[in-house]
N, C-alpha and C positions, 0 to 999 in steps of 0.2 A: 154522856157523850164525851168525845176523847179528842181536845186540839190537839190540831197539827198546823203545821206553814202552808199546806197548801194542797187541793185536792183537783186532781185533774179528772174529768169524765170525758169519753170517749167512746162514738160509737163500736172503737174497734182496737184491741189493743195484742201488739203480736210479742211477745216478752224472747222470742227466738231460744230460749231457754223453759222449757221442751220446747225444743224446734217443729215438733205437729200440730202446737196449738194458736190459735187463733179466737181470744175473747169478744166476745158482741155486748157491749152495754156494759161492760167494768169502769174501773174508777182503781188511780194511781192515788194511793197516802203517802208525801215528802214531809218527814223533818228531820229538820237538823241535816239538810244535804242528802238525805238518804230516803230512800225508797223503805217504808212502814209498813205496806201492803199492798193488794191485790186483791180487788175482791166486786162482785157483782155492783152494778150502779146504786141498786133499790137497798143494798146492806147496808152500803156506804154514805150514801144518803142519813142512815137509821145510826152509825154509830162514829160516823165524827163531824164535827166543825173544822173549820180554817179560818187563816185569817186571808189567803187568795183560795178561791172558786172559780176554774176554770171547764166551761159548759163546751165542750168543742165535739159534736153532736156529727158534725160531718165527718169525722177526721179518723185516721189510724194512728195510733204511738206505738214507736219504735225505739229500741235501745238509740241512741245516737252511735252514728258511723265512723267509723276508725279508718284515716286514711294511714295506712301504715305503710307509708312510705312517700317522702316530697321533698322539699329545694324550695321552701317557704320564700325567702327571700327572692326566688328567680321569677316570681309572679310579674318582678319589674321588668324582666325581659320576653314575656309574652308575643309569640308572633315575630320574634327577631329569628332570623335564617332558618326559617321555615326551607321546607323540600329538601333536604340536605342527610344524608348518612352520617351515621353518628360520632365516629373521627372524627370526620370534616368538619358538623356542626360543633364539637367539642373543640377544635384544634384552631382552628380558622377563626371562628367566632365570637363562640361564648369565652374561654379562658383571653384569649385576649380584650373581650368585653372585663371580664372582669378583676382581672391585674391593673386595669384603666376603675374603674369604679367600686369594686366591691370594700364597705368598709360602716364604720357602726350607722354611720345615716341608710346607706342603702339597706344592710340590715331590717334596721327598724323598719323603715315603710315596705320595705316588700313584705314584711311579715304583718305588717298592719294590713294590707292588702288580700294575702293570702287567708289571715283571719277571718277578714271582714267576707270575701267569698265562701269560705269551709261553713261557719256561721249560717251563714241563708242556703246555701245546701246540705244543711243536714248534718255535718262533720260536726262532731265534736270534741275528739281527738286526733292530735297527727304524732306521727314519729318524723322527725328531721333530721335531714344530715346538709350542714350548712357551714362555713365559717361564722363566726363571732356568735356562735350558739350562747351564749352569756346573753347576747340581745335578744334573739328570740325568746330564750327562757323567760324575760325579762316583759317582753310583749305580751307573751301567754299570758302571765298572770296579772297583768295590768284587765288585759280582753275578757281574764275569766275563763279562757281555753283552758282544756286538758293537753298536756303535750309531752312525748318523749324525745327529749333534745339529745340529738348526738355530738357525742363526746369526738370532733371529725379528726382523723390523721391520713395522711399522705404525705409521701416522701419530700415534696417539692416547696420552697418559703411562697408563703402566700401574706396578704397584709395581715391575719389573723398570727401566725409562728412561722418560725427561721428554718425547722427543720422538725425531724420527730419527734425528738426529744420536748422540745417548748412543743408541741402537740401534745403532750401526752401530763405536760406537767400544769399546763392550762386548762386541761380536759378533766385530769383529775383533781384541780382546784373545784373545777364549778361544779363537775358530782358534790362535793362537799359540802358545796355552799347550795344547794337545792334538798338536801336531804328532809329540810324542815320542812320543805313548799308540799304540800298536800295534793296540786294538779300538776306535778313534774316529777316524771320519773327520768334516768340517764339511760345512753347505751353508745356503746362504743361504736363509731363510727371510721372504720377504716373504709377509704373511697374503692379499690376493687384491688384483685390481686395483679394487676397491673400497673397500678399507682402506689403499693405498699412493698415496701421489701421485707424478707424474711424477721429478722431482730425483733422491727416495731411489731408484728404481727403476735410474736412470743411472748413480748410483752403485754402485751393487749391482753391475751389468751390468761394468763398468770393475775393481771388486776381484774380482770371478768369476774375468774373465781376467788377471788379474796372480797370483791365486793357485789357478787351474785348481780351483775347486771349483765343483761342482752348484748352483744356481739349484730353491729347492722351492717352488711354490706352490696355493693354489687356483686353480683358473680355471675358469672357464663351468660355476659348480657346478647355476646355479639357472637358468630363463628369465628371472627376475624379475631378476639381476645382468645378464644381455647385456640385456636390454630397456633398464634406467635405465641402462645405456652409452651405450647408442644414445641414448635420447633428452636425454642430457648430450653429448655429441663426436661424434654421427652418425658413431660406429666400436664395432663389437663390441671386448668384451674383448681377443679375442685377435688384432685386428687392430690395435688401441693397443700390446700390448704386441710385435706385430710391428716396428709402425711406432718404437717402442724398440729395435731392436735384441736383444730379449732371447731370442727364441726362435730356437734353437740345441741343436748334442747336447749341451750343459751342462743344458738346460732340463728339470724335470720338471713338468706338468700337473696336476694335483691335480682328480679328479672328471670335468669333459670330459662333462659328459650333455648339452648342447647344443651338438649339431654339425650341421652340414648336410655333405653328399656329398664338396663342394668345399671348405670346408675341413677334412675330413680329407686330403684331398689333400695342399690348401696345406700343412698341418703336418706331414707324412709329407716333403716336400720339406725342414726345416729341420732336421731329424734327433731334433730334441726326442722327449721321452719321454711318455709316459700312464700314470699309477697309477688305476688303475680299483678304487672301493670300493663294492661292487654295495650288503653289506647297509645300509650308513651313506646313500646311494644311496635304498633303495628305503625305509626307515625313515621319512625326512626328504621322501619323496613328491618329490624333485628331478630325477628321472629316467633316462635309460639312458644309458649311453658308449655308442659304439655299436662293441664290439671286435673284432666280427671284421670290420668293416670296415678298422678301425685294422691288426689284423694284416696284413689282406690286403694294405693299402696300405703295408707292409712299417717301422710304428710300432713301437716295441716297447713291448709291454703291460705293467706289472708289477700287483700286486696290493698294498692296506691294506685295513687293519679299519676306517681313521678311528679316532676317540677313543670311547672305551668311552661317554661321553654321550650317543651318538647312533646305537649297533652295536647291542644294550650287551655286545659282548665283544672281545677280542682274539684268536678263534678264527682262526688262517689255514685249518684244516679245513673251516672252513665257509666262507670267501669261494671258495675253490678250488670250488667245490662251488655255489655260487649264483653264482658266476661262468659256470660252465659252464652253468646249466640257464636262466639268465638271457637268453644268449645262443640259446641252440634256439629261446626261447619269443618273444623277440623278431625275430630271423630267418625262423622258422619253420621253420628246416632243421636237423632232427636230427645231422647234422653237426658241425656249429658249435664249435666248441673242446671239442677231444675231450679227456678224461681226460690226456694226454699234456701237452699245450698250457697245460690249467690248471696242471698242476706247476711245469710252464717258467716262468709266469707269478709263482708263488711262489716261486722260489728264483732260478734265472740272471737270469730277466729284470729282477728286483730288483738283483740285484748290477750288472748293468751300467747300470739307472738311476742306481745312485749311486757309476758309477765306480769300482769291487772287483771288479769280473769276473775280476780277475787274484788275488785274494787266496782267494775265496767263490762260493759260490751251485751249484757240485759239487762232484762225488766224483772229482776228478782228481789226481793224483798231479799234487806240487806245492804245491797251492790248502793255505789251511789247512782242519786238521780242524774243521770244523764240521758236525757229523752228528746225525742222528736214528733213533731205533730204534724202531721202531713194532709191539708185536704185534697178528699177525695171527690167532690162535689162540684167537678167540675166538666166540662163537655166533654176533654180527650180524654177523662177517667168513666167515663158512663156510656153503658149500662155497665154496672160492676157485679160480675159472680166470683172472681176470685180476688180478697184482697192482696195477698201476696204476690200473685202472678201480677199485678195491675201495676205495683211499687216497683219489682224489675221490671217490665216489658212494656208500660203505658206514663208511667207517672214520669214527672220533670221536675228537678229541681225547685223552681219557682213556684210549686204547690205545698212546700216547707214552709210553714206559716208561725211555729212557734219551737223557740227550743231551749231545756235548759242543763247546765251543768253542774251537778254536784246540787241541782234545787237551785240554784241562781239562774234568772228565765235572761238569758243574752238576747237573742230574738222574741219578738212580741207583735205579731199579727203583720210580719216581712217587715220592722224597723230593729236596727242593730241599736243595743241600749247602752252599750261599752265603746261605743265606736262612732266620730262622729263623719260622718258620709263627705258633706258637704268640705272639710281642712282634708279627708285625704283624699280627695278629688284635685283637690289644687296642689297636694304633693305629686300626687303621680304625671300630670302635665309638665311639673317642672324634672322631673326623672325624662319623660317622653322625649321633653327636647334633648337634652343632655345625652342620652345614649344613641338619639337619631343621628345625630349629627357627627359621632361617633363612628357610627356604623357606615 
């Protein structure tokens, strides 16, 4: 018999790497952080011990879910100016919210916050684009998360840096100093091409490839950004940031609801990537990505929540799910990114947006354990003939029952084990008041 740390059984386990298959009665081998095997219940039973045995008889395991793409910290502004176009919401509200409050306290709890929600939904990595990213970085690995912290730059001083330049010299401080961390990767974070001017952009472009890391932005979030491109440089957004250089398979997209045909094309041609945030998306009235053209034109899709100020959650359950139904409705072809595709979208497709495809995002032997246990045994899940179709289209958050990353179990039968419930309860009340009275 052959120890390991820990053996998980499950009546159902979907590894989305083959994405067709679908095991009955397997059992997950973790040591040492990592995924050992894959193999029938009744084998596994016959050829290892643990020192944890976990019987979860009801349940589906899934790769853990990659929100790739959020504003962690903004989970403290939840529900603030709601109904509002996305200027307005940005110009009027939130930036003056947060020139008033943002700074390493608010950091931290909003990111203790946003953890503690990713966590009991099934997230087990995010990519961030935030100020005082040092703090988040800092959060994650205290919680145990997986996370890709962006490296954030915009033209304008904020309490984090004075201008580009301390952007980029702080940015490239704390790649530095994460290089060791094992659940923190970086990525350049320029906020859109309407907040960055040319220079910093080139620079960016030029440290990207000296230090092979992901490039994360907004782009063509609104009509209202490609139009005053256009009528400032008589070039769309993303034909400026073509004509930079910048779009490449380092590149991620952020939002993408203003496309035409052909440039879907063009941008399927540069290998760059699309994070598609349907409900922050349809919230914010800014419009469609248009993905299954993106897939067809062989893009790869991944999925975010966006920031809880503008979703208002951190659900990947639900973007998988209004992702898929977003796409029929808009196509019109029932078709359209089936149940399957959206998962792909939530886990692999995240991870090789940000460059971990080899670490994350399945159930491969190898990859580290990052896993989710989802019961299924419950009335709004039953009768069950498809389990895949059931996780997008039936299943809820709150049926996430266990999860761990790298083989460290953060969630354990819906109790956060990194995280204590009851002190950030009484931070967020005192955040609550503070920004009400505010606003």
């Amino acid at each position: 018999m052959i120890n390991v740390d820990t053996l998980i059984y499950a009546r159902w386990v979907i590894p989305v790497s083959p994405e067709t298959k679908t095991l009955e009665y397997h059992c997950l081998a973790i040591n040492d952080g990592r995924i050992v095997d894959l193999l029938p219940s009744e084998m596994a039973a016959q050829k290892y011990t643990a020192h944890t045995v976990e019987k979860l008889l009801n349940h589906a395991l899934i790769p853990g879910l990659i929100n790739s793409h959020t504003h962690a910290p903004m989970n403290l502004m939840r529900g603030i100016a709601d109904d509002l176009p996305l200027m307005e919401w940005l110009e009027q509200h939130i930036w003056p919210l947060e020139q008033k409050w943002v700074g390493e306290e608010f950091v931290k709890d909003g990111t203790d916050l946003a953890i503690a929600e990713m966590l009991r939904g099934g997230t087990t990595c995010f990519n961030d684009m935030y100020f005082f990213p040092e703090i988040t970085a800092h959060q994650a690995i205290q919680r145990g998360i997986r996370a890709s912290v962006g490296l954030i730059l915009i033209d304008f001083p904020s309490a984090w840096a004075e201008d580009s330049e301390m952007y980029l010299e702080k940015g490239l401080a704390l790649h530095q100093s994460m290089c060791q961390q094992p659940l923190i990767t970086t990525a350049f974070a320029p906020h859109a091409p309407y907040t960055v001017s040319d220079e910093p952009l080139k620079k960016i472009r030029m440290y990207a490839d000296q230090l092979n890391i992901p490039i994360h932005m907004h782009v063509h979030e609104t009509e209202h950004e490609v139009r005053q491109q256009q009528q400032q440089t008589n070039e769309t957004p993303l034909e400026r940031l073509n004509n930079l250089g910048m779009l490449d398979p380092s590149f991620i997209a952020v939002h993408m609801t203003q496309l035409s045909d052909d440039e879907v094309k063009a941008y399927a041609k540069t290998g760059a990537h699309i994070v598609h945030c349907p409900e922050s998306n349809l919230k914010l009235a800014s419009g469609f990505c248009p993905i299954s053209m993106a897939l067809a034109a062989g893009i790869n899709v991944a999925l975010g929540t966006d920031g809880a100020a503008s979703n208002n959650d951190l659900d990947m359950f639900g973007e998988m799910r209004t992702a898929a139904l977003l796409a029929k409705g808009v196509t019109g072809d029932a078709s359209s990114i089936p149940a399957m595709t959206a998962l792909t979208m939530a886990t692999l497709n995240g991870a090789k947006a940000l460059g971990i495809e080899a670490e994350t995002g399945s159930l491969t032997i190898g990859k580290a354990a990052d896993v989710v246990a989802i019961n299924l045994d419950e009335l709004e899940t039953l009768p069950l003939y498809d389990v895949v179709s059931h996780i997008v289209y039936a299943c809820s958050r709150q049926q996430v029952t266990d999860v761990w990353v790298a083989g460290k179990q953060l969630l354990k039968q819906r109790q956060l084990t990194t995280l204590d419930i009851v002190e950030l309860k009484t931070k967020l009340l005192e955040w609550q008041q503070r920004l009400s009275t505010f606003n």
